[in-house]
N, C-alpha and C positions, 0 to 999 in steps of 0.2 A: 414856288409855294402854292400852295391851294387855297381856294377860295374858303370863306368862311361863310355861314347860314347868315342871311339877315336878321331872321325869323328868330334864333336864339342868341345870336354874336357869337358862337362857340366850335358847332359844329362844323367839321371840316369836310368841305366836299370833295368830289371826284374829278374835280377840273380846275384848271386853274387861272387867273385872272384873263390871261390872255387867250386862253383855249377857247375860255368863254364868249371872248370879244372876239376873237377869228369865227366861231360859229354865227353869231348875231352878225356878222358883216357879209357871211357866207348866204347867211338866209336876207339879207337886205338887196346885194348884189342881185341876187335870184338867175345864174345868165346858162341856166340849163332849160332850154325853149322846148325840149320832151317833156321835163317833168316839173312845171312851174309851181313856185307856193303860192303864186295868186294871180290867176292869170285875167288880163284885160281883156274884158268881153265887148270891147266898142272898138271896130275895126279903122275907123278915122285915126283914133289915139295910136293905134300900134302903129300904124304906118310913119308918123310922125315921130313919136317919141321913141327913142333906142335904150333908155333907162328902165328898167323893171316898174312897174305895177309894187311892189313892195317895194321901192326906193319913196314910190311917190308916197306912198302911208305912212312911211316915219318922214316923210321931210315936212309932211303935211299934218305931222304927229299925231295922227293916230292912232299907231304903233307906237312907243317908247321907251325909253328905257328907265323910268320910275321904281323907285324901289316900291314896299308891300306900304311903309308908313306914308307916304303920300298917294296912294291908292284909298288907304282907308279914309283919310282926308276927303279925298273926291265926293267918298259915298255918303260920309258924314256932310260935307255941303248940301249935297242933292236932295238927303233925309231932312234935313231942317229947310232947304228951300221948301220942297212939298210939304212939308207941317204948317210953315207961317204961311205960305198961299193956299192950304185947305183944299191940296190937289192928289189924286190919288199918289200911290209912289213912280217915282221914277224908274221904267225898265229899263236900262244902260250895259252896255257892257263896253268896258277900259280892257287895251289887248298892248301888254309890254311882255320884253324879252324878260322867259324864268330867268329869276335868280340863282335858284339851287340846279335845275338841270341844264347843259349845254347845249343850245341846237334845238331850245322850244320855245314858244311862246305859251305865254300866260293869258287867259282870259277871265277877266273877276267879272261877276254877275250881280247887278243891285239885289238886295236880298228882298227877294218880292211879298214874304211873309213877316218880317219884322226889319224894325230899322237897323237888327245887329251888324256886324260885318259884313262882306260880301262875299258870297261863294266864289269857287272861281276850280276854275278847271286848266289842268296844261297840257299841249298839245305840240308832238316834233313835228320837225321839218319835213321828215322822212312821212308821217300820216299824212301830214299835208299836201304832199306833192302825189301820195297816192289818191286820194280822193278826185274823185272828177270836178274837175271846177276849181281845187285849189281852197283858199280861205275863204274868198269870197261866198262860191257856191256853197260853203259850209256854214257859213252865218247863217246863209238864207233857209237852207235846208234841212239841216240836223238839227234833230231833235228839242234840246235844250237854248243852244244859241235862239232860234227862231224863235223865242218866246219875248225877246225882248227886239223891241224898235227906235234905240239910236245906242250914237256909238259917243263917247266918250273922248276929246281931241283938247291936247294942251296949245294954249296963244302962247305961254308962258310960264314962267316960274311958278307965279300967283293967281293967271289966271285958266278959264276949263270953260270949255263953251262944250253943248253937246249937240250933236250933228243926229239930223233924223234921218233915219233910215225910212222901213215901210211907214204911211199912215198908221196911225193907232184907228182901232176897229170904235 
């Protein structure tokens, strides 16, 4: 059977529950060392570790697999943290496996202009692995990603701690 949209409960997608779960485990694994989705740029860690660089981002959840309604949750926290502490907004960006496409990942963006939902953009496996550098190098350097400086990481069910990335300017 195929998968259903979260987004509406209705619509039926082009993949089906497991397709989608062999591709998120395909892109977790990551053990094509030509063409990495996120490759480790600190030569200590490779020598040691024989697990992919993307194992360690969902183990370390980073990565996960949250549907869209606990996503907006997140940003909804962040938005009301920064109103009662009277701090500018929060740039973040939360990066889980799309729902509706097989074989991508999702990246939502704090919406930097209003506290409404948060944009968010999807991205294959396939871009990924062509890109020089992988995810990582694409945080850091494309365009849009690069505008925000930390990343979004579940402790738990309930709770979201947010990991900094660069300095804020």
């Amino acid at each position: 059977e195929k998968c259903i949209s979260m987004k509406d409960g209705q619509t039926a997608l082009k993949h089906s529950v497991w397709e989608w779960l062999s591709d998120a485990i395909e892109m977790i694994v990551d053990r094509d060392p030509a063409h990495l989705i996120c490759k480790d740029s600190n030569p200590q860690t490779k020598k040691r570790n024989k697990s992919s660089m993307m194992l360690k981002l969902f183990n370390d959840k980073l990565i996960t697999m949250s549907g869209r309604d606990r996503v907006w949750k997140v940003y909804k926290s962040l938005c009301l943290y920064d109103q009662k502490n009277e701090r500018p907004p929060t740039k973040a960006i939360l990066i889980h496996f799309c729902d509706k496409l097989a074989g991508h990942l999702t990246l939502h963006y704090s919406n930097i202009k209003t506290d409404e939902k948060p944009t968010y953009g999807d991205v294959s496996a396939a871009c990924l692995r062509a890109y020089d550098g992988g995810l990582a190098v694409m945080l850091m350097q494309a365009t849009w990603p690069s505008k925000f400086d930390r990343l979004v990481k579940f402790n738990s069910e309930e709770q979201v701690q947010i990991k900094y990335g660069k300095e804020r300017a």
